[in-house]
C-alpha positions in Angstrom: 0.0 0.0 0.0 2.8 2.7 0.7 4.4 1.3 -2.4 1.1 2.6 -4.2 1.2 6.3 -2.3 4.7 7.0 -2.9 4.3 5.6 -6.9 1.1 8.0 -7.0 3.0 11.1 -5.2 6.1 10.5 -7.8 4.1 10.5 -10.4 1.8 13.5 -9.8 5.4 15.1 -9.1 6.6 14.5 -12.6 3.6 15.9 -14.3 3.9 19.1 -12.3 7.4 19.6 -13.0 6.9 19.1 -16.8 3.8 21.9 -16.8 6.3 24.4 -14.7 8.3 24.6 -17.5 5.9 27.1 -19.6 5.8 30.6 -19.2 2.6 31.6 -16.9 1.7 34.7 -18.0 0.5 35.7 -21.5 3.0 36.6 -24.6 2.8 37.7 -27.5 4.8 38.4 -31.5 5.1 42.1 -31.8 7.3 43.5 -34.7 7.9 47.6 -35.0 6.8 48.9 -38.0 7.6 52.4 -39.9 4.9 53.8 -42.1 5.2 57.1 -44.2 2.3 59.4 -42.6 -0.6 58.8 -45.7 1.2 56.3 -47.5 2.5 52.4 -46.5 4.8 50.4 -44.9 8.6 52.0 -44.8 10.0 48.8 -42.8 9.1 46.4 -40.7 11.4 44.8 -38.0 12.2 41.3 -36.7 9.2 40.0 -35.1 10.2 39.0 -31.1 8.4 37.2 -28.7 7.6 39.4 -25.2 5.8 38.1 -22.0 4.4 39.9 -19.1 6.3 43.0 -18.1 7.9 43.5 -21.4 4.6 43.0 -23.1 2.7 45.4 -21.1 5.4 47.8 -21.7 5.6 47.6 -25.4 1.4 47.5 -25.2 1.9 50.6 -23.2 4.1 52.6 -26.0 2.3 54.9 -27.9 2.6 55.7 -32.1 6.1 57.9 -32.8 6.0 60.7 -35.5 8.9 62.2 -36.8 8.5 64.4 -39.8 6.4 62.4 -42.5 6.9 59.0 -40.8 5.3 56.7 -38.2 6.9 54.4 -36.1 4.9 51.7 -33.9 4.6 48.2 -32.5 2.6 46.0 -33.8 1.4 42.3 -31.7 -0.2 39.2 -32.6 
């Protein structure tokens, strides 16, 4: 009977640890993108995976304009 608790206990143990290994929080692709003000797409960066903190702050960052050009982030 212990022999069963202990087998049980180990093995609940192993499932947990394999589930701990993924991030908890949400995350999400988000690329920066430059557009001419009117017109399209000027370039587009790397896309980059962020979660949590980092995503909130990129969320967080509001549309750049410099002269004719717009620069924000853009998530999936």
């Amino acid at each position: 009977m212990k022999r069963k608790i202990v087998f049980i206990i180990s093995f609940l143990l192993i499932v947990l640890s394999f589930n701990a290994c993924e991030p908890l929080g949400t995350c999400k692709v988000c690329r920066q993108v430059t557009y001419e003000v009117g017109g399209g797409v000027i370039s587009e960066g790397a896309e980059t995976e962020y979660c949590d903190a980092a995503l909130i702050a990129i969320e967080a960052k509001g549309d750049i304009f410099v002269n004719n050009t717009r620069i924000s982030w853009e998530c999936r």
